[in-house]
Phi, psi and omega in degrees: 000325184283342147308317174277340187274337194247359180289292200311279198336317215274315190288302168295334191283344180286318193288349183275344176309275175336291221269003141305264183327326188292293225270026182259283204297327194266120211275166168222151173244126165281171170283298193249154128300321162279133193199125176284180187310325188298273187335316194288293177341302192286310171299337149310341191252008195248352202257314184212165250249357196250136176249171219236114156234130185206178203241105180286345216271319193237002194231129159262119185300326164321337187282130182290140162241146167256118170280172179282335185225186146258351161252130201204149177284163174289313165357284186294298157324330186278316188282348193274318183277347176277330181320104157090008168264354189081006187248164176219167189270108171264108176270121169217102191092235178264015200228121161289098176250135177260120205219163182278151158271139000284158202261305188260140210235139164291126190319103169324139154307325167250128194288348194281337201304138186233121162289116171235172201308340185252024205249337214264127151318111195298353184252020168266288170260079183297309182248043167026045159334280202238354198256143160223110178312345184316320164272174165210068177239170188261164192066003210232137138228161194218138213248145200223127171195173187310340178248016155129184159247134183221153207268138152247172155245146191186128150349332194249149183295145198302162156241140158282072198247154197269121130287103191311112190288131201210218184304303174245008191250028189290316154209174187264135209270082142255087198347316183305321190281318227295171161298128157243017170224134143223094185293125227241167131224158194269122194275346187290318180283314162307329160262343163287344176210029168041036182262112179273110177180160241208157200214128183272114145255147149247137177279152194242319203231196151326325195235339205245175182190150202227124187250129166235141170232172182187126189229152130240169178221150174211036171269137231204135155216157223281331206288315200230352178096000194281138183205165166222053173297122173172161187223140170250145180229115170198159189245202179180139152284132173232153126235123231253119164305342209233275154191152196324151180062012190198099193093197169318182155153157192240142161210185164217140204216153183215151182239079185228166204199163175228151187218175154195122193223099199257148141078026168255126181261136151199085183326311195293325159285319187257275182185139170339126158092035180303312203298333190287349218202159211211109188258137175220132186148182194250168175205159163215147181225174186190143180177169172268155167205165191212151189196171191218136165242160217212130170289096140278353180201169188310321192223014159211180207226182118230115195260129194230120177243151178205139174194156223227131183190177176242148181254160175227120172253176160174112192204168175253146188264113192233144167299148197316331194320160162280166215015053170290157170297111210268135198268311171229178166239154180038032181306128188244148169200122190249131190234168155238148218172147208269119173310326190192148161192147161199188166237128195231125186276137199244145203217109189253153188207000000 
């Protein structure tokens, strides 16, 4: 066991090596040398591969720092904008958590031992910020937000530490948590056009994400011909301002789809006086959208989306009767026009 314990060790202390060394090497460009904390913060995170967590709650973000340079490793800039604040940058994989310093207490001989904050030496933790000592074990630390708690592993004796939900902090951006699947349907297009349909996302980075939907419909009614028969396909590119599944985010989407749709007024596709007449044919769209999703539970979501694009129709025009008589061919029509919106309950995995 004392062999394996020292395999690990040997192993996490080489990837905190590595992952060190990357970030001595990897530059940032300022705009200014004078920059507050935030702004630097932001650019670090739009500049390079890494994210950022911190307690907006206790760090003034307002505050200016002056660099020595404006090109500088990230290293040297995390010591520079931290300098004389009590915080220190713990880089760990791709992800920056800003902590008080020093961030860790030496490890008890018994893993059993329970700390609480008036038990922790004030020159380890002086004002107990961001740390909350109530646990202690070893090898473990374990990170806390709204979608639960999950376990890293590290080298240093355990901390429980609670990040304080503020300006940036609604949960802490560690890739291992985030979802990396969600399956969604838009309930505004399902109850609004009895149209049943379901929807994939995978996250592909931290930020970014690929949406696939598919809907039909086949309700038909036989007495007067009216029907909204049609099927749809489309995927979207996103990017997430904040991380995937969470907030904001822009995207881009493309649409195609086939209808035969008789006795429906809808102008915005066809023309004044839709409901009189029976359209058959295909379309296609491509357009940005922009949306905001919202955590109400641990594994589900709700997303409010809009997007705006141009379209291609072509279809034939027939009286609405049924085997009515067909009136033009091939009608082509290209519009701008809003492509897509809906509110969609989302099931994260």
């Amino acid at each position: 066991m004392t062999v394996i314990k020292r395999k690990i060790l040997s192993i996490t202390t080489l990837l905190t090596i590595v992952t060190t060394t990357h970030a001595q090497h990897e530059k940032v460009v300022f705009p200014t040398k004078t920059i507050t904390i935030k702004e630097a913060f932001c650019e670090i995170e739009k500049q390079t591969d890494y994210l950022i967590s911190y307690s907006s709650k206790d760090m003034d973000l307002n505050k200016r720092v002056t660099l020595t340079t404006q090109d500088i490793s990230l290293q040297k800039v995390l010591q520079e904008i931290l300098k004389d604040s009590g915080y220190k940058g713990d880089i760990r994989g791709n992800h920056i958590l800003i902590v008080s310093a020093p961030t860790y207490i030496s490890a008890p001989k018994t893993t059993d031992m329970v700390h609480t904050p008036e038990q922790t030496d004030n020159t380890t933790n002086p004002d107990n910020r961001l740390l909350d000592l109530n646990k202690l074990k070893a090898g473990v630390i374990a990170i806390k937000n709204k979608r639960g708690e999950i376990q890293l592993p590290t080298i240093s004796p355990v901390l429980n530490i609670e990040i304080y939900e503020g300006e940036r902090t609604a949960s802490p951006r560690y890739t291992k948590e985030l979802p990396k699947i969600g399956i969604r349907t838009n309930l505004l297009y399902g109850f609004g056009t009895f149209t049943p349909n379901i929807g994939s996302e995978a996250g592909l980075t931290a930020r970014t994400s690929l949406l696939f939907t598919g809907s039909y419909n086949g309700w038909r009614k036989n007495t007067d011909n009216k029907k909204l028969w049609h099927w749809t396909a489309g995927s979207e590119y996103r990017y997430w301002l904040w991380e995937r599944f969470n907030g904001h985010f822009f995207g881009v989407h493309a649409l195609y789809g086939q209808y035969n749709i008789a006795g429906k007024k809808i102008p915005m596709l066809f023309e004044k006086g839709s409901e009189n007449y029976r359209y058959q044919g295909h379309g296609t769209a491509a357009g940005i959208s922009y949306g905001y999703q919202f955590i109400p539970g641990k594994h589900w979501n709700i997303e409010l989306n809009a997007g705006i694009g141009i379209g291609f129709l072509k279809y034939d025009k027939w009286e609405c009767t049924k085997c009515g008589e067909k009136l033009e061919d091939n009608v082509k029509q290209t519009f701008v026009a809003p492509s897509k919106i809906g509110i969609s309950m989302i099931y994260t995995l």
